[in-house]
C-alpha positions in Angstrom: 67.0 53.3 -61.1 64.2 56.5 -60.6 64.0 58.7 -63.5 62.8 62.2 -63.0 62.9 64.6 -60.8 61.8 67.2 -58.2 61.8 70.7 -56.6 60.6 72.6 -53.5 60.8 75.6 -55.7 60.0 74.8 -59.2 57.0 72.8 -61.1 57.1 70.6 -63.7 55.6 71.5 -67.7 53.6 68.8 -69.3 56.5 68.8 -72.1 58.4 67.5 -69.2 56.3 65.4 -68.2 55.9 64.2 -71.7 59.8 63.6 -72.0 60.4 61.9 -68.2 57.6 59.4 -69.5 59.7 59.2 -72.7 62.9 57.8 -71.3 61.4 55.7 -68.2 59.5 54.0 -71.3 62.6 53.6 -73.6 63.9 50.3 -72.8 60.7 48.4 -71.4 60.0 46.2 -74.5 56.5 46.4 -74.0 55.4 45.5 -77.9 52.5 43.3 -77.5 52.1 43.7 -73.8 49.4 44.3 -71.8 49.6 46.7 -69.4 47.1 48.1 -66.4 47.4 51.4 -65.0 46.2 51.8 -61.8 44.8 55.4 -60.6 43.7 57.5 -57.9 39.7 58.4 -57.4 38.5 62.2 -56.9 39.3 62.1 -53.8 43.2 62.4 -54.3 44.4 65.2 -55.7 47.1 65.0 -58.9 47.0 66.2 -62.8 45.5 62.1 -63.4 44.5 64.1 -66.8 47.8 64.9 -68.2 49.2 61.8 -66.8 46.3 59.7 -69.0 47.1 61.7 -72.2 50.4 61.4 -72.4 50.4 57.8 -71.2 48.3 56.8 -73.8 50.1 58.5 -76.7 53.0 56.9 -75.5 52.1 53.2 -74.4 49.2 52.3 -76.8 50.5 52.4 -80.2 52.9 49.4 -78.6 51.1 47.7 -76.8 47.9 45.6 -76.8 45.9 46.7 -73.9 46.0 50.0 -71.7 43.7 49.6 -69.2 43.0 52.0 -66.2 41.6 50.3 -62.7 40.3 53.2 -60.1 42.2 52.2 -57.3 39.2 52.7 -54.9 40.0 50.9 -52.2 36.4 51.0 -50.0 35.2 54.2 -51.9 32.3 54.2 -53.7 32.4 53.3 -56.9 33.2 56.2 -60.1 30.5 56.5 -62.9 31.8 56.6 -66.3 30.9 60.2 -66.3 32.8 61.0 -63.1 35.8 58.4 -64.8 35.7 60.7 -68.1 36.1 63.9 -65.7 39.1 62.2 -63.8 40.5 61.5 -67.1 39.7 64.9 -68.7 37.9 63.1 -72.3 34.4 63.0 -73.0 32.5 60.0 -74.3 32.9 60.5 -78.0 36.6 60.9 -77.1 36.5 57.6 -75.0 35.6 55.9 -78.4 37.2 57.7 -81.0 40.2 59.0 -79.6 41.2 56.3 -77.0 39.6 53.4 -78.5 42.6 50.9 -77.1 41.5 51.6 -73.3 38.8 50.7 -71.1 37.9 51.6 -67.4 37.2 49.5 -64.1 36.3 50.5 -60.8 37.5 48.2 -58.0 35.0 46.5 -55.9 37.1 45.5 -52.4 33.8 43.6 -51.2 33.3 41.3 -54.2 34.6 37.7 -53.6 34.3 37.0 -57.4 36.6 39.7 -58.4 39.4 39.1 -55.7 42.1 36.5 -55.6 44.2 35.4 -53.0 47.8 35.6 -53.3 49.4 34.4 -50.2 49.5 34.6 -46.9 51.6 36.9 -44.0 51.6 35.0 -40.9 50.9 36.0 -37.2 54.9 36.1 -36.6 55.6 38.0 -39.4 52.8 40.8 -38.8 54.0 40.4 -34.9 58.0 40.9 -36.1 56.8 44.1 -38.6 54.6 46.0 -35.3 56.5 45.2 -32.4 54.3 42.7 -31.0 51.5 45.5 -31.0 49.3 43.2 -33.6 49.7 39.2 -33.4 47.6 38.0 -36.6 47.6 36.1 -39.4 46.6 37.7 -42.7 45.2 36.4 -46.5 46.5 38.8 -49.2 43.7 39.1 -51.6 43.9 41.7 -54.8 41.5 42.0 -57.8 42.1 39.5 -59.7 41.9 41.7 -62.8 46.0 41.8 -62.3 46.7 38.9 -63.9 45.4 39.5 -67.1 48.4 42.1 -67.3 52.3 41.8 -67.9 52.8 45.1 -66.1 50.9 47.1 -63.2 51.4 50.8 -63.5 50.4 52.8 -60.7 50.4 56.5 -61.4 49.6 58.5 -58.5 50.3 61.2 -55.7 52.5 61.4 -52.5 51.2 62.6 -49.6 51.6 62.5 -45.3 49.1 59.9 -44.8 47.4 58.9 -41.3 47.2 54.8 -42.2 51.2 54.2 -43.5 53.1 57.8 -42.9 53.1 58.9 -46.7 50.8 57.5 -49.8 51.6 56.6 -53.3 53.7 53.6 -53.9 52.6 50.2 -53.4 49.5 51.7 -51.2 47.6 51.9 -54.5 47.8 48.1 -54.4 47.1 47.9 -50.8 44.4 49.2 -50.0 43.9 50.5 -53.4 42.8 47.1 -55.0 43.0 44.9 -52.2 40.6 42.8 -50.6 39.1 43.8 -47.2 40.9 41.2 -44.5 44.1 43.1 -45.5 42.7 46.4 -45.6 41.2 45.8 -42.2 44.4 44.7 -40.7 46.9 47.2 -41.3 44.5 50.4 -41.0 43.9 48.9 -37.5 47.4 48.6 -36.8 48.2 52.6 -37.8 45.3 53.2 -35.5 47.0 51.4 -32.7 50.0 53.5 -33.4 47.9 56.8 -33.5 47.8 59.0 -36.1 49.9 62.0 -34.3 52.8 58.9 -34.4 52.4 57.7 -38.2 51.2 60.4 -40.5 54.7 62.6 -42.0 56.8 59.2 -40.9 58.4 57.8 -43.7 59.2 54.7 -42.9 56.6 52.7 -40.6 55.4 49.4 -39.4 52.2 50.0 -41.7 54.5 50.6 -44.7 56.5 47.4 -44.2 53.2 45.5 -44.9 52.1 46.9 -47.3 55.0 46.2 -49.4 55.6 42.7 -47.8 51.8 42.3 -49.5 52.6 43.9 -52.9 56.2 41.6 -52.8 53.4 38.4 -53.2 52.3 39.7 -56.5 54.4 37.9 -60.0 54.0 40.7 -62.6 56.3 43.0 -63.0 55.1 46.6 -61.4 56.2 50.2 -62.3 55.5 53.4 -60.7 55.0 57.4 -61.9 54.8 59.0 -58.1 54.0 62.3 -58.4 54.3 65.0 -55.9 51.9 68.0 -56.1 52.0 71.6 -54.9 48.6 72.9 -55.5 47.5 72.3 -58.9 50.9 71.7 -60.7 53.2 69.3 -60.6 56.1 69.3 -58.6 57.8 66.2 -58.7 57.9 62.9 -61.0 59.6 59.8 -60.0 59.3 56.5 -62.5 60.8 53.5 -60.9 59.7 50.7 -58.7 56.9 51.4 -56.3 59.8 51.2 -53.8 62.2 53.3 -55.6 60.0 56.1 -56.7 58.1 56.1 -53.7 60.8 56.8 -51.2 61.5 59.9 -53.7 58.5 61.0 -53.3 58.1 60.5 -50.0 61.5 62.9 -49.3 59.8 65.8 -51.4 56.4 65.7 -50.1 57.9 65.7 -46.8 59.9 69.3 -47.5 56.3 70.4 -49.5 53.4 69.1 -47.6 54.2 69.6 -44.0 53.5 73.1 -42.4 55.5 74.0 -38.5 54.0 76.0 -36.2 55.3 77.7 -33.0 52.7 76.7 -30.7 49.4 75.3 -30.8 45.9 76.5 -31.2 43.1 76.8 -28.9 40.5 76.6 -31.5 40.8 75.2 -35.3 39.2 75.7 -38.2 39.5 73.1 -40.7 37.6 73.9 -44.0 37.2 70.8 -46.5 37.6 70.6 -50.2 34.4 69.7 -52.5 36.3 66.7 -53.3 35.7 65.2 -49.9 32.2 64.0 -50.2 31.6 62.5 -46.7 33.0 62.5 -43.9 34.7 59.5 -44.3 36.8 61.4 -46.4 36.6 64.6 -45.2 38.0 62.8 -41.8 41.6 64.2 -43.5 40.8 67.9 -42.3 41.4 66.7 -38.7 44.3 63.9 -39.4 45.7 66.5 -40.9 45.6 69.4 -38.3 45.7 67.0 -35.0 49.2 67.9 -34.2 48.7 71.5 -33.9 45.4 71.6 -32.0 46.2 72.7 -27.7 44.9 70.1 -25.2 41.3 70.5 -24.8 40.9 72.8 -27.7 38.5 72.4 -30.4 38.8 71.5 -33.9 35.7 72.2 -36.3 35.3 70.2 -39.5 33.9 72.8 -42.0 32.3 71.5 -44.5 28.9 72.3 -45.4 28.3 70.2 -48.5 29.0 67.0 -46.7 25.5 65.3 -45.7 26.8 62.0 -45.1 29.1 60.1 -42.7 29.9 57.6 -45.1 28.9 56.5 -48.4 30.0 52.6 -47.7 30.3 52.7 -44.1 27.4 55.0 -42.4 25.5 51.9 -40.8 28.5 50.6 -39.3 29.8 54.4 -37.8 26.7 55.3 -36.8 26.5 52.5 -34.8 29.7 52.3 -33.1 30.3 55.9 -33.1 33.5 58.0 -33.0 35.8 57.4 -30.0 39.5 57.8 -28.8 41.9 54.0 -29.6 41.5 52.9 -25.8 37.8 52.6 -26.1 38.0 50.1 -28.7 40.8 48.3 -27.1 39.6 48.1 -23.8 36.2 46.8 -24.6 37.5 44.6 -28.0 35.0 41.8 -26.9 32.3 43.9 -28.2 33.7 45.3 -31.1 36.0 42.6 -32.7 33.5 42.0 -35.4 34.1 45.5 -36.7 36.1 46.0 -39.1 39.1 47.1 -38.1 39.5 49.7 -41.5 36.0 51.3 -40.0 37.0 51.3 -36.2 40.8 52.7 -37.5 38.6 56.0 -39.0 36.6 56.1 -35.7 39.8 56.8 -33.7 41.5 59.1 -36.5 38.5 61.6 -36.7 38.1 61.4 -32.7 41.8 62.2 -32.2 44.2 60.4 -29.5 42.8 60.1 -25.7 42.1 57.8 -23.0 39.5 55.3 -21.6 39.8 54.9 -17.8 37.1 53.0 -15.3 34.4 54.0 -18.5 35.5 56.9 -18.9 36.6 58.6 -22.2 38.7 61.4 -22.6 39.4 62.8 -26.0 42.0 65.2 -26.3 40.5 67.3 -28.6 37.1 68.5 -29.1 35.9 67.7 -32.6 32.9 69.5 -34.0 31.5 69.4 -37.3 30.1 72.0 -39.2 28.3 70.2 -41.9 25.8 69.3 -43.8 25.3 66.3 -41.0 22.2 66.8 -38.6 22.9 67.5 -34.6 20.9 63.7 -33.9 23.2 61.9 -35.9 26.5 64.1 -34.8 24.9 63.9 -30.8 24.6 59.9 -32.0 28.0 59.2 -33.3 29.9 61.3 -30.3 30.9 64.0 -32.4 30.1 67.7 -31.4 27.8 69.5 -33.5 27.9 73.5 -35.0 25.4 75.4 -37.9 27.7 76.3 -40.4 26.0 79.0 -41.1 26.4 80.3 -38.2 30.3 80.5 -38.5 31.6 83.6 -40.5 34.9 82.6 -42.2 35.9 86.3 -42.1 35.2 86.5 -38.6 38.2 83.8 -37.7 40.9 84.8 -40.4 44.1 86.1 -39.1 43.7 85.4 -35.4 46.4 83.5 -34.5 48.0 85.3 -32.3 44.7 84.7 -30.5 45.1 81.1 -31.3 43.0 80.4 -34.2 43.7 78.9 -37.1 41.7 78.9 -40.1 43.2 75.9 -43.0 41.6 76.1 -46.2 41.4 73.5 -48.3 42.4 71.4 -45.5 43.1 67.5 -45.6 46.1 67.2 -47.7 49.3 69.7 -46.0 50.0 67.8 -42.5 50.4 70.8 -39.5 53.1 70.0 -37.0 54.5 71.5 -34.1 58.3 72.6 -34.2 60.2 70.5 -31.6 62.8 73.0 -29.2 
């Protein structure tokens, strides 16, 4: 059974909060248990800061451990400064005030600090696509999990490009998982295409991800939140299925804007939370739907200098390109990974690849900190941001032009007749 609750119209106080927390807790027995909370990185946004405060004055006069993991999937990893900030505490309040928890960032490339948990075969994974993907996959997961009675993942809800909509068992998988199932099942929302997947609820993607996270012995909880801006608008504590799907219904009334036609030209402005364009990627998943065929979309984003903090040798040498291009020619690309090449064809948008040819379907530039070479180099269109006045493009639409601020996390779709 889910406990809380949601709104399209209302938000949610931290007394609230405070007392949801209260009653999911009430019966769990956790005296003497150890429990690991498992948490978004900057790059998602939720109120992580009230969440850790009141989980801690709740859970850790009961129980013997309360540790956070940053589910980082193949981010970079936090510094305990950056960790503090996520948590909203200082140092001195890391030791004196919350003295019964400790912090871990999740390294996916680390053999030492993954285990394998099982196995989803080729027919399975063939049975769960359609027959789009025939391969057989090891589930591997830090390893840190089974030094806990209960995983706790506390995190947001959003349309997602990968599985439809985060939150739920996604900050498992990818969250803390091991890079062969990464790989798989971000190539296998790439095969689907973005414009497909992202705002769908339910979704191949989805299906394996919880078929991965049904491996796992301990018992696992889940505070899905649903944000509107910077408050709260929805808490669901349940199982990663059951408060998920919750979630997911909100978010989908909350973070999904329709629009009467399409735009000739977009301009997508990203949040200072997207570092690189790895991340920063999300202002054109997001916006995709609404862009006109052959118009442009411009990534905005002027403190972004790099293409990605894990993955830049790897992108820069494949480049960004439409699904066909990579599927058509997967001789010389099936030894990249299939998590990287899945971000090539999200950013690039949906096209074709005919007798050598490549056709995107949109035009996307970026206006960042990113030199011309290396946007010329990875396919990508290049713009000075300084030459682009923001003023200059607001409230054009009827021209078609959009401007999205803060873009990345509201998913812009087209109203069907």
């Amino acid at each position: 059974m889910v406990v809380g609750f949601g709104s399209e119209n209302a938000t949610i106080s931290e007394g609230q909060i405070r007392d949801i927390c209260t009653e999911a807790f009430a019966d769990k027995l956790l005296e003497g248990k150890k429990v690991l909370a498992i948490v978004p990185d900057h790059t998602r946004t939720a109120p992580i800061n009230v969440m850790f405060r009141i989980l801690y004055d709740l859970l850790a006069p009961e129980v013997e451990l309360l540790d956070f993991l940053i589910a980082l999937g193949t981010h970079p990893p936090m510094s305990d400064e950056a960790i503090n900030h996520r948590v909203g505490i200082t140092d001195e309040e890391r030791a004196s005030r919350y003295p019964k928890t400790r912090f871990f960032n999740h390294h996916w490339k680390d053999p030492n600090q993954l285990r394998n948990i099982g196995t989803i075969t080729a027919d399975e994974i063939a049975d769960i696509s359609g027959d789009l993907m025939r391969r057989q996959v090891d589930v591997t997961i830090n390893k840190m999990v089974f030094d806990y009675d209960l995983l706790l993942i506390v995190g947001p809800t959003f349309p997602h490009e990968v599985v439809g909509f985060s939150g739920g068992n996604k900050y498992l998988f990818p969250g803390i998982a091991g890079q062969e199932i990464i790989d798989l099942f971000h190539w296998l929302g790439a095969l689907i295409t973005n414009p497909e997947i992202i705002g769908t609820k339910y979704t191949p993607v989805r299906k394996v991800v919880d078929k991965a996270a049904a491996l796992l012995p301990m018992e696992r909880m889940c505070i899905d939140l649903v944000v509107q801006g910077a408050d709260l608008a929805g808490l669901y504590i349940g199982t990663p299925e059951e408060a998920w799907e919750a979630a997911a219904d909100l978010s989908d009334k909350l973070h999904i804007i329709y629009k009467d036609k399409p735009f000739k030209r977009v301009l997508s402005r990203a949040p200072e939370m997207y570092e690189d364009l790895w991340t920063g990627g999300k202002c054109m998943y997001k916006l995709e739907p609404v862009v006109a065929d052959g118009g442009e979309l411009i990534i905005y984003a002027p403190h972004i200098t790099e293409v990605s903090v894990s993955h830049g040798n790897i992108i820069e040498k494949i480049g960004y390109h439409v699904r066909d291009y990579f599927v058509k020619q997967m001789d010389r690309f099936d030894h990249i990974p299939g998590g990287v090449m899945a971000h090539s064809t999200h950013v690039k948008g949906i096209g074709t690849y005919e007798n050598g040819i490549e056709k995107p379907r949109v035009n996307v530039v970026l206006a960042t900190g990113i030199s011309e070479e290396i946007c010329r180099k990875i396919n990508l269109g290049y713009r000075n941001p300084e030459s682009i006045e923001i003023l200059e493009w607001r409230n054009r639409e009827d021209e078609g032009i959009l401007v999205v601020d803060n873009a990345g996390q509201t998913l812009y779709r087209l109203k069907t007749p």
